[in-house]
C-alpha positions in Angstrom: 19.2 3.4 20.6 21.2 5.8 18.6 20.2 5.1 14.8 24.0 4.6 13.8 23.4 1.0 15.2 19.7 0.7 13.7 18.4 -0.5 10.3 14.9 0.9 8.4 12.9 -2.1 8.0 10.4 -1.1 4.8 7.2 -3.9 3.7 5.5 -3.1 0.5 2.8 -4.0 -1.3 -0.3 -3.5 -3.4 -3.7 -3.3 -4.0 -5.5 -3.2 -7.2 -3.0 -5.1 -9.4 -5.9 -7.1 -11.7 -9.3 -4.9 -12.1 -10.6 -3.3 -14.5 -12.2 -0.1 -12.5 -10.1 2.1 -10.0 -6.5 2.6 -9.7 -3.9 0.6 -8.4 -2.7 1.7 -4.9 1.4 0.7 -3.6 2.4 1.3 -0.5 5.4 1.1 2.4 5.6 0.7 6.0 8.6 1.0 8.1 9.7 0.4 11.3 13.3 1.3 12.9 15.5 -1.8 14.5 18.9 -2.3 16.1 20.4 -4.4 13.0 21.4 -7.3 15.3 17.4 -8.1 15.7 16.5 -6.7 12.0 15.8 -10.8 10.7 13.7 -11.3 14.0 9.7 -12.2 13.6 7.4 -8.9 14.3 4.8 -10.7 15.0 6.6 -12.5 17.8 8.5 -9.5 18.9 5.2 -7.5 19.2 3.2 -10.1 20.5 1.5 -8.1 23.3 -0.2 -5.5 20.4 -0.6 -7.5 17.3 -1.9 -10.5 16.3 -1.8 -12.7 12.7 -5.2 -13.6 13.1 -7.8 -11.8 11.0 -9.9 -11.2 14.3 -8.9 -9.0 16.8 -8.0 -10.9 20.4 -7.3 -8.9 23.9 -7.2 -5.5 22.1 -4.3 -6.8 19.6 -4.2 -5.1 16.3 -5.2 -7.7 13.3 -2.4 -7.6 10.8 -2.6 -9.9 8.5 -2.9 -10.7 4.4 -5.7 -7.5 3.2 -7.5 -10.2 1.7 -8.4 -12.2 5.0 -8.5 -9.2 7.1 -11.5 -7.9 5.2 -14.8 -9.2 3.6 -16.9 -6.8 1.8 -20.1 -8.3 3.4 -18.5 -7.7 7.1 -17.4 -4.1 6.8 -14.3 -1.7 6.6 -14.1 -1.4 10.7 -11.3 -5.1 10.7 -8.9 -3.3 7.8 -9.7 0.3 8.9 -8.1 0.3 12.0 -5.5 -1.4 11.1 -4.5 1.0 8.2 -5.4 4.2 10.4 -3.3 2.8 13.1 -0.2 2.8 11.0 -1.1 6.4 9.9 -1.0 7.3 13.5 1.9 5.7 13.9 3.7 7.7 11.8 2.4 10.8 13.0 -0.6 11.1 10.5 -4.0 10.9 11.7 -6.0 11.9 8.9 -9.9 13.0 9.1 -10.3 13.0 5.9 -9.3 11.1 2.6 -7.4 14.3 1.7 -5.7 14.7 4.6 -4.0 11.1 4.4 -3.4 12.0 0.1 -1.4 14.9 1.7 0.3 12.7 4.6 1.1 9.5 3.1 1.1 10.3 -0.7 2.5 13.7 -1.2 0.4 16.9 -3.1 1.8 15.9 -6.9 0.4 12.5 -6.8 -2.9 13.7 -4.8 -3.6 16.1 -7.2 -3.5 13.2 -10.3 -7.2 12.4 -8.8 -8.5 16.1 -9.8 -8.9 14.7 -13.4 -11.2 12.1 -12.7 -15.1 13.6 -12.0 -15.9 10.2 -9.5 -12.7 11.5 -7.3 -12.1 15.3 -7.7 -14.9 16.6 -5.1 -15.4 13.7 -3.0 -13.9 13.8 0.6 -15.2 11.5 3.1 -14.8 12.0 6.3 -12.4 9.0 8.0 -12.5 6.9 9.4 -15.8 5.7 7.6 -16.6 2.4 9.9 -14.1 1.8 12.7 -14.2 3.8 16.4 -11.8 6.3 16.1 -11.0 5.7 19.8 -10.3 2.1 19.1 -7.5 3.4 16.7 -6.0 5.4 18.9 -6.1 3.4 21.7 -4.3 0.5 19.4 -1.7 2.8 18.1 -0.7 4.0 21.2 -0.9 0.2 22.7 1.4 -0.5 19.4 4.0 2.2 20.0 4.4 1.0 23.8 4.7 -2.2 22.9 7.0 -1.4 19.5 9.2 0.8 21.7 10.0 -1.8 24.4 11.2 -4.2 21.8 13.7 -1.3 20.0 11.3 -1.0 17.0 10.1 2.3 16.3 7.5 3.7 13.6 9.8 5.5 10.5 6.9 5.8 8.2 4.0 5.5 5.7 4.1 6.2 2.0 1.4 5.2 -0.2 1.8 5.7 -4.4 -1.6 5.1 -5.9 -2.1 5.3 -9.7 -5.6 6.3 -11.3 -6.8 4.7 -14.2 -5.9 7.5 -17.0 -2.6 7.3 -15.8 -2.1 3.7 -15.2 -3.2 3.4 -18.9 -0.6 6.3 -20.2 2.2 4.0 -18.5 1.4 1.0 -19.6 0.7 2.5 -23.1 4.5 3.5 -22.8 5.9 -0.1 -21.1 3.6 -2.2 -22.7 3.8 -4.0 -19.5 1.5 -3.8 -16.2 4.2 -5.4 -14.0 7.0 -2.6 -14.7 4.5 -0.4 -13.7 3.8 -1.8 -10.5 7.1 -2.4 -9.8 8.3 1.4 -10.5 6.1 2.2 -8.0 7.6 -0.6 -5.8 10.8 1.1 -6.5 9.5 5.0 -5.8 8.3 3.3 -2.8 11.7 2.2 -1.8 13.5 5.5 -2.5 11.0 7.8 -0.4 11.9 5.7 2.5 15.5 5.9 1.9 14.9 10.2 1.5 13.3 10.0 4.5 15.8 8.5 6.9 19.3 9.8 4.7 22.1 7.3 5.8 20.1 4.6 7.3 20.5 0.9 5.5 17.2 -0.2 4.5 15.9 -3.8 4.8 13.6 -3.8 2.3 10.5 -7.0 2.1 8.2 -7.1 -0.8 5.7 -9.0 -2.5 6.5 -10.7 -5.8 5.6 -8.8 -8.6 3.6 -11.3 -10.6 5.7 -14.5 -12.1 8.9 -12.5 -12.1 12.2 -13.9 -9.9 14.5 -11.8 -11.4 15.0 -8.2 -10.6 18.5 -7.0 -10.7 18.4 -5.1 -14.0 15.1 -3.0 -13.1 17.2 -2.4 -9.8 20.0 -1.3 -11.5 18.1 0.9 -13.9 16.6 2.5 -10.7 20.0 3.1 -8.6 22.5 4.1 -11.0 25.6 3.7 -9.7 25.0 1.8 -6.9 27.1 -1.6 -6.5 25.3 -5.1 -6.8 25.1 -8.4 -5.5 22.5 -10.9 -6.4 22.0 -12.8 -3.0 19.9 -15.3 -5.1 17.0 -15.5 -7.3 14.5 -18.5 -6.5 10.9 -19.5 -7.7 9.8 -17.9 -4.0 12.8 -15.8 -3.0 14.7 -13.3 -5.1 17.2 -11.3 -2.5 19.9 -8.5 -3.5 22.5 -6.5 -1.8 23.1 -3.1 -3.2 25.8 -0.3 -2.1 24.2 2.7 -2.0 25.7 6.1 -1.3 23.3 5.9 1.8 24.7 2.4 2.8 23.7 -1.0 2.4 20.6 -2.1 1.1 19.3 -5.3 1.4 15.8 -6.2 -0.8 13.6 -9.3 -1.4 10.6 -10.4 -3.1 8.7 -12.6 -1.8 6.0 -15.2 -2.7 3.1 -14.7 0.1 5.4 -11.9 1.2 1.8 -10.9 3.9 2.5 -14.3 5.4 6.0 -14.2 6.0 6.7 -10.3 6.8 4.0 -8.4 8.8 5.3 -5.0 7.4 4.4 -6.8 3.9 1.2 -7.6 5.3 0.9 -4.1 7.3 1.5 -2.6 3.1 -1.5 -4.6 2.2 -3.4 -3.5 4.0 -2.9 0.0 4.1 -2.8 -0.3 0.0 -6.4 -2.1 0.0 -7.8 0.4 2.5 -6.9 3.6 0.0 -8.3 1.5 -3.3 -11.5 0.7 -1.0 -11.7 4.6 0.2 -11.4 5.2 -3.7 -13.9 2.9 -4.5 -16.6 4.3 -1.9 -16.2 7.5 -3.8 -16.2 5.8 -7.2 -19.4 4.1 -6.1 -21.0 7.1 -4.6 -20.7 9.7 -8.1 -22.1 7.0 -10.5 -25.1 6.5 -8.0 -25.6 10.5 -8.0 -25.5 10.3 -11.5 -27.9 6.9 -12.2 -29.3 5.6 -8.2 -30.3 2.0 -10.0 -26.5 1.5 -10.3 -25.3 -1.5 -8.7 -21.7 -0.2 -6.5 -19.2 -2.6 -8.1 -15.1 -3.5 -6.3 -14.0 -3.2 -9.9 -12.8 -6.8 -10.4 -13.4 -8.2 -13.9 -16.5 -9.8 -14.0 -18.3 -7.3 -12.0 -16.5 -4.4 -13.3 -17.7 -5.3 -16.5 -21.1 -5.6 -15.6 -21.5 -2.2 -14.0 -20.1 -1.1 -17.3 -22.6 -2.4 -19.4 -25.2 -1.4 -16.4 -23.8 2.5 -16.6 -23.3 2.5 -20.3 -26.3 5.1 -20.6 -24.8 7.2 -18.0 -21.0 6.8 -19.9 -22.3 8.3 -23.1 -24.5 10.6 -21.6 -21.8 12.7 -19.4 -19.1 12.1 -22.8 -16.9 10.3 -20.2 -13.6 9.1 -21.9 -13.2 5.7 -21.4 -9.6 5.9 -21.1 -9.7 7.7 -18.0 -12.3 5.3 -16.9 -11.6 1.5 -17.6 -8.4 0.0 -17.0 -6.4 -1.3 -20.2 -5.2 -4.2 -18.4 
């Protein structure tokens, strides 16, 4: 189908909102539609390939919320695949973590990471647990299926945020949630760049407590006309004019249950914090092997703190490019 008659359906999310160690990672993924099927169920529509359930049945793809798709005590392979199979989707198949900063986040925001020792040398080779013939046997299972239902991959973008530079921005909001949600809004503009003249149906999950958006939307897209659909404790929806068409966006409570693309985001956004983490992890043992790894999440976060505290002063590491300041 000739794009004229299609819509860019974009899900975004994130990973990384509440710790106190490693950055915060957003991302988008889009598919193409024909706009007279753009409000239909994916997970219906691609029945044959994907599946909501955290465990993978027949071959289907898992895509589901990050948070039941993985446990830390039963591997990366479940949320691997899926994220790598979206990558491959959109024409990325990364070997290495560089090679999917390059594909998915761009060179400017890779080379934030070069100022932080635990990230500038470290380059695992991907994917770390899943078969890398199960991924491409899913993707390509996915596209067959995607493309017999008119939807077609448009894209990946991921914007993660290191903790130096999550602290400058909130130094200079005084607020977490705008930061999160300029990324949200980056997010929703490199999707629009990418496919010029194409409305975008755009799902994401809510930022926080926060129902109403309009004026950070306006801020955003000067110029553009507005209409606020409506603005509920679990659905906040607005129609914008834009120079590239319509836009149509909403925030979602349990936006992984209700949109797969949402939950698709998540995943890919906890896969990237989790590849950041392994490396995180693996310089602070080379430095001290008695460190315990740590996911970064307050409690434990604050323990490996107090556990590497020797190891902090030691190196002269500068604890604002180190600990999260909220």
């Amino acid at each position: 189908m000739a794009e004229g008659g299609d819509v860019l359906l974009v899900g975004i999310d994130e990973a990384g909102y509440g710790p106190v160690l490693g950055p915060l990672v957003v991302s988008a993924v889009a598919l193409r539609a024909p706009a007279d099927r753009a409000e239909e169920c994916l997970w219906k529509a691609l029945r044959k390939s994907v599946s909501a359930s955290p465990q993978s049945r027949r071959g289907r793809l898992g895509i589901t919320d990050s948070k039941k798709l993985y446990q830390r005590a039963e591997g990366l392979a479940a949320l691997e695949r899926a994220a790598l199979a979206a990558l491959h989707l959109a024409d990325h198949s990364p070997t290495d973590l560089a090679g999917l900063l390059r594909a998915a986040a761009g060179t400017e925001m890779a080379a934030q990471f070069a100022a932080y020792p635990w990230y500038r040398d470290a380059n695992p080779a991907l994917p770390l647990a899943a078969d890398a013939g199960a991924i491409r046997v899913a993707a390509a299972t996915l596209r067959r299926d995607a493309a017999a239902n008119d939807r077609f991959p448009a894209g990946v973008w991921v914007e993660p945020l290191p903790e130096g530079h999550f602290n400058r921005l909130v130094d200079q909001t005084r607020n977490k949630a705008v930061v999160s949600l300029g990324l949200v809004l980056r997010l929703i503009q490199r999707a629009s760049d990418a496919h010029p003249g194409l409305p975008l149906h755009v799902f994401v999950d809510r930022q926080g407590g926060r129902a109403h958006y309009r004026a950070a939307l306006m801020r955003a897209f000067e110029g553009c006309a507005m209409q606020v659909v409506e603005e509920g404790d679990e659905i906040s929806r607005y129609r914008m004019r834009t120079p590239s068409g319509e836009w149509r966006i909403g925030f979602f409570t349990q936006g992984e249950s209700r949109h797969l693309l949402v939950a698709w985001a998540s995943i890919v956004s906890k896969y990237l914090r989790e590849l950041f983490m392994h490396c995180f992890n693996e310089y602070w043992r080379g430095q001290e092997p008695s460190l315990i790894p740590t996911a970064g999440y307050h409690t434990d976060g604050h323990r490996f703190l107090r556990d590497a505290e020797p190891c902090i002063a030691r190196l002269g590491i500068d604890r604002a490019m180190l600990v999260r300041s909220r």
